[in-house]
mmCIF entry with sequence, helices, sheets and N, C-alpha, C, O atoms, coordinates in Angstrom:
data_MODEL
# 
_entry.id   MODEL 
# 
_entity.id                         1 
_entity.type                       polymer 
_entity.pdbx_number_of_molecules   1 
# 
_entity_poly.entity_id                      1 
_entity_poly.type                           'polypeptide(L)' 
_entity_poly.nstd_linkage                   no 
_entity_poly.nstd_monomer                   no 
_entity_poly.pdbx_seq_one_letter_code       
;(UNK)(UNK)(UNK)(UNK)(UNK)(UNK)(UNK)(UNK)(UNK)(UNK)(UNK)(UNK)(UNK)(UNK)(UNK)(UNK)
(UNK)(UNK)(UNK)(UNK)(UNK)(UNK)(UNK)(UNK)(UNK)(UNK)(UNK)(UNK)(UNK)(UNK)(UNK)(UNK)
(UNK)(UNK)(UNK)(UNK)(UNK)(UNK)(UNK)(UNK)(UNK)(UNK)(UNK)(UNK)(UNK)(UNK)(UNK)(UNK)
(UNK)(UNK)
;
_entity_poly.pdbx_seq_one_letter_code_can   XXXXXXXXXXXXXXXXXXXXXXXXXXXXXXXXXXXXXXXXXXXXXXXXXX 
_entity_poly.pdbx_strand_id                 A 
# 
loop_
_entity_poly_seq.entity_id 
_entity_poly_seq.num 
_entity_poly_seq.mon_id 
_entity_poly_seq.hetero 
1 1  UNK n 
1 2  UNK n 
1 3  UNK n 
1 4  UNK n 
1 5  UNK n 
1 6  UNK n 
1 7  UNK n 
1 8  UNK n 
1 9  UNK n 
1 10 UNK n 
1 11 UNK n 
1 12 UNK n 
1 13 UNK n 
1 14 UNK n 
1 15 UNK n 
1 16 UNK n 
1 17 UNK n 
1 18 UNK n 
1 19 UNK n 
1 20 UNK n 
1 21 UNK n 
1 22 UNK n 
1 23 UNK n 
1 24 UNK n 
1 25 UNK n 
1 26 UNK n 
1 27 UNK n 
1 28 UNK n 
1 29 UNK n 
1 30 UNK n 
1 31 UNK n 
1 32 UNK n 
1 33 UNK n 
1 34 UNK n 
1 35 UNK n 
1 36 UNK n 
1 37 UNK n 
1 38 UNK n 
1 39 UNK n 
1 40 UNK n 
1 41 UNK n 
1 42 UNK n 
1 43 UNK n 
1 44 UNK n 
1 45 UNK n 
1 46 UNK n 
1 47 UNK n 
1 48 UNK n 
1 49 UNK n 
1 50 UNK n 
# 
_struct_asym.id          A 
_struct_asym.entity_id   1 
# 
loop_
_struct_conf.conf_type_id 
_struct_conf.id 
_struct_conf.pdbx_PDB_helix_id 
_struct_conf.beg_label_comp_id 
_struct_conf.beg_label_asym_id 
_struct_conf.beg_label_seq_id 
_struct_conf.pdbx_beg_PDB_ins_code 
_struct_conf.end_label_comp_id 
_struct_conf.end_label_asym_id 
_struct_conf.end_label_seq_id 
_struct_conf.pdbx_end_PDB_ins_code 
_struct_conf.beg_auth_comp_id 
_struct_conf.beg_auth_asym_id 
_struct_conf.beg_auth_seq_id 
_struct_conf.end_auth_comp_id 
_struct_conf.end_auth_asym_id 
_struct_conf.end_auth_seq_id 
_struct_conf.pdbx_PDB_helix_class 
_struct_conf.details 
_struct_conf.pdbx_PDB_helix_length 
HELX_P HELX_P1 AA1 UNK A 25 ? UNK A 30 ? UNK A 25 UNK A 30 1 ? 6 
HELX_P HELX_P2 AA2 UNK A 33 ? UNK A 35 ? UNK A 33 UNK A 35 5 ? 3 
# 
_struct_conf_type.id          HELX_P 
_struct_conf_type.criteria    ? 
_struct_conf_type.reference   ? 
# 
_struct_sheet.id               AA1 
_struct_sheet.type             ? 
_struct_sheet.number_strands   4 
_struct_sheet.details          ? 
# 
loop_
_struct_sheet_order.sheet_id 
_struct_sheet_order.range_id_1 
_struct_sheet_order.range_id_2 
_struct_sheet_order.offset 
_struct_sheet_order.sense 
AA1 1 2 ? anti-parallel 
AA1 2 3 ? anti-parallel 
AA1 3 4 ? anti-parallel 
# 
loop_
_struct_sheet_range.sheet_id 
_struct_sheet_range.id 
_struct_sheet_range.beg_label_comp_id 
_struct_sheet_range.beg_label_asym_id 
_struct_sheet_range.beg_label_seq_id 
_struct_sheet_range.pdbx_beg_PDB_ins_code 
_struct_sheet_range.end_label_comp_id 
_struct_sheet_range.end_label_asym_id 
_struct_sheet_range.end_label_seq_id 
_struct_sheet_range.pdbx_end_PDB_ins_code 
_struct_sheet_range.beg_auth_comp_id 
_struct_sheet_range.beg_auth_asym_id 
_struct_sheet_range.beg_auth_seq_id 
_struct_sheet_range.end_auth_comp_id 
_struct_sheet_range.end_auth_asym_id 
_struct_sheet_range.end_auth_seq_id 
AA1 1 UNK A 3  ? UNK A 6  ? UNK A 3  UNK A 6  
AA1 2 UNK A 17 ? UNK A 20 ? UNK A 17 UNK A 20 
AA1 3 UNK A 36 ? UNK A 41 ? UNK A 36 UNK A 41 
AA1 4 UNK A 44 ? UNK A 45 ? UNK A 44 UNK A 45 
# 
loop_
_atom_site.group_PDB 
_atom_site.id 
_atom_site.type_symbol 
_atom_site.label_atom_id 
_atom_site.label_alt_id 
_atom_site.label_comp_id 
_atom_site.label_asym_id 
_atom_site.label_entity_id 
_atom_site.label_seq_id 
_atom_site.pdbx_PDB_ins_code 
_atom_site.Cartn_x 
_atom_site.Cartn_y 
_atom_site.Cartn_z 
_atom_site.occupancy 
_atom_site.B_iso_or_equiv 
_atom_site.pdbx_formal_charge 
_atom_site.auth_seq_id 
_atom_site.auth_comp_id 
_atom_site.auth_asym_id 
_atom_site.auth_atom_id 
_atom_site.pdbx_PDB_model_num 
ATOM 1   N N  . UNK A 1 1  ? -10.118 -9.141  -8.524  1.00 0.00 ? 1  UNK A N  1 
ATOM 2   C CA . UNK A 1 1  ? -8.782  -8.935  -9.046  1.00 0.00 ? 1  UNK A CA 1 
ATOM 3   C C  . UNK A 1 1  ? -7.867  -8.536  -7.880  1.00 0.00 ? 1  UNK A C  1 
ATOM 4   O O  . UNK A 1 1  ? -8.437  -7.851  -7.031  1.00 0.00 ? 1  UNK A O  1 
ATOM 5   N N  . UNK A 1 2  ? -6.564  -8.814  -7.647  1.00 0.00 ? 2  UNK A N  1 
ATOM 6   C CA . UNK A 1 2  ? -5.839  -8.905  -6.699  1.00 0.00 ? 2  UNK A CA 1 
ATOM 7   C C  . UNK A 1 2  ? -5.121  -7.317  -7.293  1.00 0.00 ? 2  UNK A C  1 
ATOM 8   O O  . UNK A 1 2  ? -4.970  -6.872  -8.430  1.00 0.00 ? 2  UNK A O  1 
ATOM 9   N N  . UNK A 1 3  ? -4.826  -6.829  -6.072  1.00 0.00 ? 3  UNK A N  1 
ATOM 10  C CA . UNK A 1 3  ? -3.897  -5.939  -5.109  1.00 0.00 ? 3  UNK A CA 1 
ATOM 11  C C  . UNK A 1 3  ? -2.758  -5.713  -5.952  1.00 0.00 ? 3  UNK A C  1 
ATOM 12  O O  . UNK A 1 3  ? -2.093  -6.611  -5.435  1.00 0.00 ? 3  UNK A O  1 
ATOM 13  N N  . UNK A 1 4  ? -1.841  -5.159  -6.995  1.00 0.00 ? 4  UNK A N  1 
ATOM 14  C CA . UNK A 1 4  ? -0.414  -5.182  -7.006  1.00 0.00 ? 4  UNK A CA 1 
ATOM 15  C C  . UNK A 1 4  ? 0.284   -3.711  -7.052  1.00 0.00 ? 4  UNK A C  1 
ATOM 16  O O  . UNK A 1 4  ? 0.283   -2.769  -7.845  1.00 0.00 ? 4  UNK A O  1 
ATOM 17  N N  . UNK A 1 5  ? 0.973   -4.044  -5.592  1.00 0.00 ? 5  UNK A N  1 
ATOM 18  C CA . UNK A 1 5  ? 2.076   -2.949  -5.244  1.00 0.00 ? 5  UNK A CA 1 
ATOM 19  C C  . UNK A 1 5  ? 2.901   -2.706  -5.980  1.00 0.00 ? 5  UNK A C  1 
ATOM 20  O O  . UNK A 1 5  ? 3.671   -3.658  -6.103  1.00 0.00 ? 5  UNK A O  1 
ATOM 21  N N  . UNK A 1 6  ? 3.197   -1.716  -6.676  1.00 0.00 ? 6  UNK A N  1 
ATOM 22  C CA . UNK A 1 6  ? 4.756   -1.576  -7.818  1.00 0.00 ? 6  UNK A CA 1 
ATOM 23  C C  . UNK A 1 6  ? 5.699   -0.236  -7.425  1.00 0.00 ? 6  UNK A C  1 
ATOM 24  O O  . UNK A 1 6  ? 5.298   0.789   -7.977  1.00 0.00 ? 6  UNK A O  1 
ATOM 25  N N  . UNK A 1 7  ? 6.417   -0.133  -6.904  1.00 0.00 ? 7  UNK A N  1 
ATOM 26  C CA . UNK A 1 7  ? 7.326   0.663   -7.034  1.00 0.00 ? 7  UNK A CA 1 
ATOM 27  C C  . UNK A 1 7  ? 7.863   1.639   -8.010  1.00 0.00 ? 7  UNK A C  1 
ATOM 28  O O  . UNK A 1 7  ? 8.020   1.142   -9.125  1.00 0.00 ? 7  UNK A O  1 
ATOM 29  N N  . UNK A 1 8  ? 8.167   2.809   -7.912  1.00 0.00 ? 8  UNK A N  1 
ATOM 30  C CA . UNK A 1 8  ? 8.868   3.433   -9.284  1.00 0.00 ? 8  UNK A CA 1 
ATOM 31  C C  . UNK A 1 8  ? 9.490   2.378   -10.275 1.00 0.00 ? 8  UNK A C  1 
ATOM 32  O O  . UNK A 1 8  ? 10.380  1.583   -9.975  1.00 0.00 ? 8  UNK A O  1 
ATOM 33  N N  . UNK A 1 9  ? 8.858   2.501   -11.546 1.00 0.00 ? 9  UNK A N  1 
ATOM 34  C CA . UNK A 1 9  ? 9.353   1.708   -12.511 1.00 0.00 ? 9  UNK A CA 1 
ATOM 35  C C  . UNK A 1 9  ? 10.833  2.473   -12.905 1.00 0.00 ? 9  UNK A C  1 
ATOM 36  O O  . UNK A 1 9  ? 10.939  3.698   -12.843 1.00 0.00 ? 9  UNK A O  1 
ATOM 37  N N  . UNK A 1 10 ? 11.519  1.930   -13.157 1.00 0.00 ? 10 UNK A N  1 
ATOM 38  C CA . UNK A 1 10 ? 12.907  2.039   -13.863 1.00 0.00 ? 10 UNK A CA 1 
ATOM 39  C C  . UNK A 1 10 ? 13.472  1.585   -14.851 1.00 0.00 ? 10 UNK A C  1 
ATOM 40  O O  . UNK A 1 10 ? 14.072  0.627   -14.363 1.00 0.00 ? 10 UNK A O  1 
ATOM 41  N N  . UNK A 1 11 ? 13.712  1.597   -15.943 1.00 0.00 ? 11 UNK A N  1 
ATOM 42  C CA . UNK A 1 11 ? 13.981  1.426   -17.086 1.00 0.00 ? 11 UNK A CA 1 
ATOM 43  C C  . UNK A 1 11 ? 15.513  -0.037  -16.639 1.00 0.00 ? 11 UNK A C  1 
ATOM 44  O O  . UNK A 1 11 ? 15.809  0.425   -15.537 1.00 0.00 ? 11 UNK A O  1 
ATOM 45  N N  . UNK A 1 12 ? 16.078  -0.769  -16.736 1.00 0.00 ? 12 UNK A N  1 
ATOM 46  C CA . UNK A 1 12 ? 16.724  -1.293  -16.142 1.00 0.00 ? 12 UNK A CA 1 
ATOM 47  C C  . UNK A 1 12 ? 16.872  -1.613  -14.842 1.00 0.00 ? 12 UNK A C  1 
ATOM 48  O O  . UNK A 1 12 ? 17.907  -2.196  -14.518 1.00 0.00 ? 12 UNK A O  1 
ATOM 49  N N  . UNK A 1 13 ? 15.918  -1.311  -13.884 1.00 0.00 ? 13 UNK A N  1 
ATOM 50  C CA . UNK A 1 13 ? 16.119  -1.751  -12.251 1.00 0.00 ? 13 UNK A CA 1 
ATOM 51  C C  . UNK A 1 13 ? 15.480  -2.637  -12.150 1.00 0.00 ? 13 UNK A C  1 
ATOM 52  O O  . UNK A 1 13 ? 14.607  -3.044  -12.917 1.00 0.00 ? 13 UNK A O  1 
ATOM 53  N N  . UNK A 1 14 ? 16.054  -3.302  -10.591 1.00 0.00 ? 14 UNK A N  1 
ATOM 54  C CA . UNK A 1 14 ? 15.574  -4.571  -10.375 1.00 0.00 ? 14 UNK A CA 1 
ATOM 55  C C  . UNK A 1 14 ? 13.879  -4.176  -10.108 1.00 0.00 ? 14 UNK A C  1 
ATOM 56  O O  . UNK A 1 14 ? 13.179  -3.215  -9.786  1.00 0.00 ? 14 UNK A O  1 
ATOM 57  N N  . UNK A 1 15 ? 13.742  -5.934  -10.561 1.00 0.00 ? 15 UNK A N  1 
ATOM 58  C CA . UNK A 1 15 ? 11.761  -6.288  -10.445 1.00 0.00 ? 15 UNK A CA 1 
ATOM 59  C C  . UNK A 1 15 ? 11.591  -6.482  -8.896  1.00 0.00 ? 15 UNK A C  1 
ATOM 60  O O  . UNK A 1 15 ? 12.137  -7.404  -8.291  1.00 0.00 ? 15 UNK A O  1 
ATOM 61  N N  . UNK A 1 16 ? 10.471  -5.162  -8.067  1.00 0.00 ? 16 UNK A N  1 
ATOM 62  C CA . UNK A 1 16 ? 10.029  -5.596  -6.747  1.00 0.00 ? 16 UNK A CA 1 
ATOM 63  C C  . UNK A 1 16 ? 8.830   -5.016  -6.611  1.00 0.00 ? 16 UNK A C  1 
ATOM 64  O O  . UNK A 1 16 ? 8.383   -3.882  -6.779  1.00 0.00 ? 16 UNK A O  1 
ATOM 65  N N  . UNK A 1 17 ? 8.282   -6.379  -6.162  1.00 0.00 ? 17 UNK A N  1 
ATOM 66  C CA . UNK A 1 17 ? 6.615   -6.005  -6.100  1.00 0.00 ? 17 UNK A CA 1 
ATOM 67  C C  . UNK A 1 17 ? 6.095   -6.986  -4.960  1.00 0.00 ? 17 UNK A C  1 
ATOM 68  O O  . UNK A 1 17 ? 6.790   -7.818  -4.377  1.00 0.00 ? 17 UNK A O  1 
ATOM 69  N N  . UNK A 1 18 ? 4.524   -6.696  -4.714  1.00 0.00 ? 18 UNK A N  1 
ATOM 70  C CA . UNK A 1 18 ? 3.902   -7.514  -3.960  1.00 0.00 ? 18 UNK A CA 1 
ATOM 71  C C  . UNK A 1 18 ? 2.719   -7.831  -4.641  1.00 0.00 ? 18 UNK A C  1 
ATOM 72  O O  . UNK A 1 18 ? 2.410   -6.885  -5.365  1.00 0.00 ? 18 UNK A O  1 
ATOM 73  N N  . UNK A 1 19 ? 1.883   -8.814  -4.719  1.00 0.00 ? 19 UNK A N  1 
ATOM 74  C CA . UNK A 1 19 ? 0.547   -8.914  -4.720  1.00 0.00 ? 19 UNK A CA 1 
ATOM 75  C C  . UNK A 1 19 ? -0.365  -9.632  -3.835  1.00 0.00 ? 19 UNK A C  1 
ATOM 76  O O  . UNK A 1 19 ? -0.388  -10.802 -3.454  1.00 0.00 ? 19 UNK A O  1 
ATOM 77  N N  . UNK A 1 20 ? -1.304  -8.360  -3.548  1.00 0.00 ? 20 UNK A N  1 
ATOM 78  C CA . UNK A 1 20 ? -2.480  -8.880  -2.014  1.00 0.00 ? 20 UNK A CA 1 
ATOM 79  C C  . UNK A 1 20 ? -3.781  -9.128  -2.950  1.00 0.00 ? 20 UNK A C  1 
ATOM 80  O O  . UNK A 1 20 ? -4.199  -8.612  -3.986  1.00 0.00 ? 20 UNK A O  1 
ATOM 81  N N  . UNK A 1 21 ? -4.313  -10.382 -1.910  1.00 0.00 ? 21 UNK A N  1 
ATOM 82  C CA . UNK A 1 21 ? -5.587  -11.128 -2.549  1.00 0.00 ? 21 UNK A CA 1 
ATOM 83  C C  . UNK A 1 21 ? -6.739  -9.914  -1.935  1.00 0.00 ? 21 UNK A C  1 
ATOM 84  O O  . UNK A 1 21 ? -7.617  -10.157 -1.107  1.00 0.00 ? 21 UNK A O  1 
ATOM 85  N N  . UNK A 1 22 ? -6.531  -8.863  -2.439  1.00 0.00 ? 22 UNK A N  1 
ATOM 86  C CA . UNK A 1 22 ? -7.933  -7.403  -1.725  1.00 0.00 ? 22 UNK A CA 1 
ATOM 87  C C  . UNK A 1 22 ? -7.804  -7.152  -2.836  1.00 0.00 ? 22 UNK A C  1 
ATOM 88  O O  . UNK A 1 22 ? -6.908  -7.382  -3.649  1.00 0.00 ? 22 UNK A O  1 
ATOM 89  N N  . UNK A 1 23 ? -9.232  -6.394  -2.908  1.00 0.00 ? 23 UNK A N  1 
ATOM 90  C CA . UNK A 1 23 ? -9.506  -5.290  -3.804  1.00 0.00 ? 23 UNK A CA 1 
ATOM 91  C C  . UNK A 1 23 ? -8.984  -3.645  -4.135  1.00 0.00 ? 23 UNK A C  1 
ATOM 92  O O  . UNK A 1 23 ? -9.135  -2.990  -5.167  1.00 0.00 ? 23 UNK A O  1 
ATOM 93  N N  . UNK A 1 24 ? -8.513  -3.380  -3.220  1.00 0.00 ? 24 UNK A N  1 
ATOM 94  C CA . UNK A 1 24 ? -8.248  -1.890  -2.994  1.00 0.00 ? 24 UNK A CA 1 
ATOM 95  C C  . UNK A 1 24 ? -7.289  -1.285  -1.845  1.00 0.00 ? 24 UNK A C  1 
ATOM 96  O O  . UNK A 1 24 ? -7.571  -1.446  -0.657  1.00 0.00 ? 24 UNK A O  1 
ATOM 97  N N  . UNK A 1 25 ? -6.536  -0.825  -2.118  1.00 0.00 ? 25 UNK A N  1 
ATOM 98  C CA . UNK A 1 25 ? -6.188  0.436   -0.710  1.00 0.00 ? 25 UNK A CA 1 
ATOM 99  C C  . UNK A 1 25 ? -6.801  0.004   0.885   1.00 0.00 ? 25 UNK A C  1 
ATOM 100 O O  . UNK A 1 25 ? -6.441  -0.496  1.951   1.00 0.00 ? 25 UNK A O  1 
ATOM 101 N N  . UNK A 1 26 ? -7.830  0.515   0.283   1.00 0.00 ? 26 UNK A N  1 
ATOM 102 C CA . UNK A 1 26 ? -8.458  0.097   2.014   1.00 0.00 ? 26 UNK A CA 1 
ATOM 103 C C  . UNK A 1 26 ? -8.299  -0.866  2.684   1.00 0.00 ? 26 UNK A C  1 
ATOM 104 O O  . UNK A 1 26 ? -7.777  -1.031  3.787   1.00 0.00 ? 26 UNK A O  1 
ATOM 105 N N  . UNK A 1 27 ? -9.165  -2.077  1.389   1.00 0.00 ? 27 UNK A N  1 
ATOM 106 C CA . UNK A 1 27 ? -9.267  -3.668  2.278   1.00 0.00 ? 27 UNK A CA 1 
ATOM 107 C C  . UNK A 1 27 ? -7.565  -3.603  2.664   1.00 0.00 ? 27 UNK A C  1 
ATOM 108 O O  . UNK A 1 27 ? -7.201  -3.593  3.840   1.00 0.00 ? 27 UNK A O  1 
ATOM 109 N N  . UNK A 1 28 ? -6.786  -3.569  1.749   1.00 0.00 ? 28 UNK A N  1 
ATOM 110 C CA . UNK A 1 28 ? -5.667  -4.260  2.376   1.00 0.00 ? 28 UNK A CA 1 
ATOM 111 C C  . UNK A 1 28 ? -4.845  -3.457  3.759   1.00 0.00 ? 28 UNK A C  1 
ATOM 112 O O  . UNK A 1 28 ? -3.858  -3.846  4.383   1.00 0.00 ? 28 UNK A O  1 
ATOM 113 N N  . UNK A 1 29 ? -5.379  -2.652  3.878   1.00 0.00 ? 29 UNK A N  1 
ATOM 114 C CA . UNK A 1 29 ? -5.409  -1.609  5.197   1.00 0.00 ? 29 UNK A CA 1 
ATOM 115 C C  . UNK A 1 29 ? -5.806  -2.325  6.450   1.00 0.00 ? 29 UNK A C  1 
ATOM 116 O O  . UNK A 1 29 ? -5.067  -2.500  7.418   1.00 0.00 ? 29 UNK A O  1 
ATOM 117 N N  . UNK A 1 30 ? -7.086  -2.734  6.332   1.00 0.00 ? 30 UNK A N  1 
ATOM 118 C CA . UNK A 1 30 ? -7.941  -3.149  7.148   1.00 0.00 ? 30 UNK A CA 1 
ATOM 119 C C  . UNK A 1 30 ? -7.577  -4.815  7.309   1.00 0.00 ? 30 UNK A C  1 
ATOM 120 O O  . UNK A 1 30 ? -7.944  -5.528  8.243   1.00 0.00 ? 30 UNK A O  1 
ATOM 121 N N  . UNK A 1 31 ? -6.798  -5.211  6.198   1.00 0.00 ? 31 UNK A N  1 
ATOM 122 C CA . UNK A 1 31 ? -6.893  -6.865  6.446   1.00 0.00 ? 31 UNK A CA 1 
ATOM 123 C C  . UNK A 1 31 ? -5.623  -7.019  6.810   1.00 0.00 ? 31 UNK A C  1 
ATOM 124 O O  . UNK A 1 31 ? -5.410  -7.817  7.723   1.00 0.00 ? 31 UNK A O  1 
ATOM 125 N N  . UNK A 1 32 ? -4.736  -6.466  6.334   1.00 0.00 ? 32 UNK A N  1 
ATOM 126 C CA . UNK A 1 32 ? -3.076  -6.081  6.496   1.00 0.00 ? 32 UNK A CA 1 
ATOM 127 C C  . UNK A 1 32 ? -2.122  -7.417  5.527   1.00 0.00 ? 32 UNK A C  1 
ATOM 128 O O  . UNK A 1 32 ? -2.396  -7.813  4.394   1.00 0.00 ? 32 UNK A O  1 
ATOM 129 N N  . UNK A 1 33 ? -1.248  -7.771  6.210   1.00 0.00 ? 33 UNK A N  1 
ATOM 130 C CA . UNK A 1 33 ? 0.017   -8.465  5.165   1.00 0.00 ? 33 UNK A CA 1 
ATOM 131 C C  . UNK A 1 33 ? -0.629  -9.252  5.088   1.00 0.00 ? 33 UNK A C  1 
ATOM 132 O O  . UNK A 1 33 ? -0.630  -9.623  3.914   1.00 0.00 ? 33 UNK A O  1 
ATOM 133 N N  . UNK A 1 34 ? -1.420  -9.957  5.811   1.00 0.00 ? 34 UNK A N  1 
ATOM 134 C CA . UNK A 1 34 ? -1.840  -11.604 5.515   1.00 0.00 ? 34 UNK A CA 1 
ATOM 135 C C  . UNK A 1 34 ? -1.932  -11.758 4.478   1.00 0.00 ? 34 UNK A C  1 
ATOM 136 O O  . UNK A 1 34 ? -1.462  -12.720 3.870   1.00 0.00 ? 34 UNK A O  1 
ATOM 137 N N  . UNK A 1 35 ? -2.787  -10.525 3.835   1.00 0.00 ? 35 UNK A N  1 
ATOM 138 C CA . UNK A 1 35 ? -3.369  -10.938 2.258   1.00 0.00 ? 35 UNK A CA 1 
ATOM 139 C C  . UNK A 1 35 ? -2.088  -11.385 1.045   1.00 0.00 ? 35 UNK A C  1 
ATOM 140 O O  . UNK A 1 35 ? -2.333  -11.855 -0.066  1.00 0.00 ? 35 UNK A O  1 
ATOM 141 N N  . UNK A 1 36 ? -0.756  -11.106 1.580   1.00 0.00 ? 36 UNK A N  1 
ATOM 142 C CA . UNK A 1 36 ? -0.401  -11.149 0.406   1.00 0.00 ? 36 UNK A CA 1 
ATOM 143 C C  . UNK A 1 36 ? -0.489  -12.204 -0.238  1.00 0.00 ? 36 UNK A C  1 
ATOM 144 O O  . UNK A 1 36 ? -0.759  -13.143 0.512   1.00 0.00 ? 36 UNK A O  1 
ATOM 145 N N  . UNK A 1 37 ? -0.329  -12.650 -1.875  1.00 0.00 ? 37 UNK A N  1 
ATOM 146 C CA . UNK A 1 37 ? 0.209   -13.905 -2.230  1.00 0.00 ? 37 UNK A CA 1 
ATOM 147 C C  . UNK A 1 37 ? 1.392   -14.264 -3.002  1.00 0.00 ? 37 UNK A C  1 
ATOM 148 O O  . UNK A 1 37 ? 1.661   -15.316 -3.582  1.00 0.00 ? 37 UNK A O  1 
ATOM 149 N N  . UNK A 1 38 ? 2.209   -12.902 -2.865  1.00 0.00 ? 38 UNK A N  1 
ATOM 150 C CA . UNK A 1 38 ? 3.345   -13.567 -3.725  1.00 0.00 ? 38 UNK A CA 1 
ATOM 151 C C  . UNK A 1 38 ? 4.377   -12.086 -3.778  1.00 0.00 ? 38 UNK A C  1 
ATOM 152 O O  . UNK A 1 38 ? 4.030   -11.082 -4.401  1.00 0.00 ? 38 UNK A O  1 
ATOM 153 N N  . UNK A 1 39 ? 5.239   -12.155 -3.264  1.00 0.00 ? 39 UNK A N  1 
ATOM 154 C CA . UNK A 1 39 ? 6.374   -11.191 -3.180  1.00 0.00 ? 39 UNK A CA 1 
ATOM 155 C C  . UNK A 1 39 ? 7.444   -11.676 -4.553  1.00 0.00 ? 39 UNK A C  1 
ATOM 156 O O  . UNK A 1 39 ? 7.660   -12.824 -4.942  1.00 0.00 ? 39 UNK A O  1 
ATOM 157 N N  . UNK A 1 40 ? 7.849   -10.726 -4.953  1.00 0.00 ? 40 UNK A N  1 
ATOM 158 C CA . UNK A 1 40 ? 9.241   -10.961 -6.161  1.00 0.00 ? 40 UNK A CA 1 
ATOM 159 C C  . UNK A 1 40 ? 10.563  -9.492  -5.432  1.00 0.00 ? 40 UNK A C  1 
ATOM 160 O O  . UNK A 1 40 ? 10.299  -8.320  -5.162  1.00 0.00 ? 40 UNK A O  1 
ATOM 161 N N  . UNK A 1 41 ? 11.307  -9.902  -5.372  1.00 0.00 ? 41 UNK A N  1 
ATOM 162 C CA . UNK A 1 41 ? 12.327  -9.167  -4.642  1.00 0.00 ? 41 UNK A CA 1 
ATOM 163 C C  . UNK A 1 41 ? 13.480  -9.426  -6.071  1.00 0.00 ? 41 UNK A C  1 
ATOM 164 O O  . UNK A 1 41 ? 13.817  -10.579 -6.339  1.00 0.00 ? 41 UNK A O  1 
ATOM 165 N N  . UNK A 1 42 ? 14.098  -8.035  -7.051  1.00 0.00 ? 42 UNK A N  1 
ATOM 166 C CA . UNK A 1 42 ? 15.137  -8.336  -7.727  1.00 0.00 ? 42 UNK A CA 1 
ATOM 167 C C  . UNK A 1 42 ? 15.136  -9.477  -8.955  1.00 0.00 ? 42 UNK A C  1 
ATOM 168 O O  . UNK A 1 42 ? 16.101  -10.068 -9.439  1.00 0.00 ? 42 UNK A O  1 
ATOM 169 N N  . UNK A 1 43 ? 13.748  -9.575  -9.281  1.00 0.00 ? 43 UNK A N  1 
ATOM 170 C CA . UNK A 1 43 ? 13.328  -10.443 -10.113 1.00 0.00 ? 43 UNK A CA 1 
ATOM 171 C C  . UNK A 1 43 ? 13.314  -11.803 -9.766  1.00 0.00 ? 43 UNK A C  1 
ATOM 172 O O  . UNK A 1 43 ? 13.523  -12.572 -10.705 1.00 0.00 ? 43 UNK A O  1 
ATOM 173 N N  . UNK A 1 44 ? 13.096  -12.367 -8.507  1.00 0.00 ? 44 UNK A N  1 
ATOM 174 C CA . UNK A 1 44 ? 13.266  -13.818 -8.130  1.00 0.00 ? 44 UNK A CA 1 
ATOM 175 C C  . UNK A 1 44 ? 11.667  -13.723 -7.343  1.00 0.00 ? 44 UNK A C  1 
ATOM 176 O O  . UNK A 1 44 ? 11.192  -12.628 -7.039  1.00 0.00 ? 44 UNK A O  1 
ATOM 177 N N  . UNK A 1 45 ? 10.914  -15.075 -7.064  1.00 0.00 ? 45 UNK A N  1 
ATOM 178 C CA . UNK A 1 45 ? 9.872   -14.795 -6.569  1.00 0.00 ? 45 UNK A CA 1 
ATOM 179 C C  . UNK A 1 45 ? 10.193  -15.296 -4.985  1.00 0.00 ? 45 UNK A C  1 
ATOM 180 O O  . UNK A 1 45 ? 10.546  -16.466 -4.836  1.00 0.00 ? 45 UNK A O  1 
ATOM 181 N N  . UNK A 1 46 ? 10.097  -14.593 -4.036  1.00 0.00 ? 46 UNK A N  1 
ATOM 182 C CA . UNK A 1 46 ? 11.013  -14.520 -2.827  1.00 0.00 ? 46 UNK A CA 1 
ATOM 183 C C  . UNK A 1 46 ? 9.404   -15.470 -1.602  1.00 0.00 ? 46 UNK A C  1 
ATOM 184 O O  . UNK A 1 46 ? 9.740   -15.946 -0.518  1.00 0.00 ? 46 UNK A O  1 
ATOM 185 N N  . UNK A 1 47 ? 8.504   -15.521 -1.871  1.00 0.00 ? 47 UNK A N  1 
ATOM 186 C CA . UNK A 1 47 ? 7.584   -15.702 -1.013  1.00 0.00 ? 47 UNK A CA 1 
ATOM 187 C C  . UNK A 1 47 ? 6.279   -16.638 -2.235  1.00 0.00 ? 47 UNK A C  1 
ATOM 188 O O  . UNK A 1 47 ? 6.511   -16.397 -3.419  1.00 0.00 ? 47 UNK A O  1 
ATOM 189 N N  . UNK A 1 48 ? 5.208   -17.471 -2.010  1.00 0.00 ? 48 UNK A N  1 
ATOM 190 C CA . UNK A 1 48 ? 4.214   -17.397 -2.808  1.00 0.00 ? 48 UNK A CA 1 
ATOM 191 C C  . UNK A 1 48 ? 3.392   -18.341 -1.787  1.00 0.00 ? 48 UNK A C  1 
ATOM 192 O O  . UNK A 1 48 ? 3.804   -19.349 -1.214  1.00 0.00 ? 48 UNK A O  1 
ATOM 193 N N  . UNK A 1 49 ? 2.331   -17.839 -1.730  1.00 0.00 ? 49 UNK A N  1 
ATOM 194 C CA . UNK A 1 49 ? 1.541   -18.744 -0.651  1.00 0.00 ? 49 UNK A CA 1 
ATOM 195 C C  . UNK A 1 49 ? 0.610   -19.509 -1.795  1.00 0.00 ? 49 UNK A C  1 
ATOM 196 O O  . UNK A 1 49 ? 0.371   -19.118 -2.937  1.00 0.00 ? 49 UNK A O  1 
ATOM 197 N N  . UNK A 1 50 ? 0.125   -20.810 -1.085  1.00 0.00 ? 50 UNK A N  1 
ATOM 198 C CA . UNK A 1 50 ? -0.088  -21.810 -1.719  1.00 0.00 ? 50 UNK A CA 1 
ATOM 199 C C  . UNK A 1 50 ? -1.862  -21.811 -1.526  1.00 0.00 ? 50 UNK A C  1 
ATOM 200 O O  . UNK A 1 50 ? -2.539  -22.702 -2.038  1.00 0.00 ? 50 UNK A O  1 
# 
């Protein structure tokens, strides 16, 4: 199961998140950004690797 970063939720604020193809804290420590696969910035999906 993949990685997802979430920010303070806010009842009306914009959607920004990340999700890394790791398991945990660590791996994605140790493996760093590469892992990600898909950024959403303000509710738009800003990045998605293929």
């Amino acid at each position: 199961m993949p990685l997802v970063l979430l920010p303070a939720l806010v009842l009306g604020g914009p959607a920004r998140f990340a999700v890394f193809d790791v398991p945990d804290r660590a791996a994605l420590v140790r493996l760093g950004a590469s892992t990600c696969v898909a950024t959403v910035v303000d509710g738009r999906m800003v990045f998605r690797r293929r």
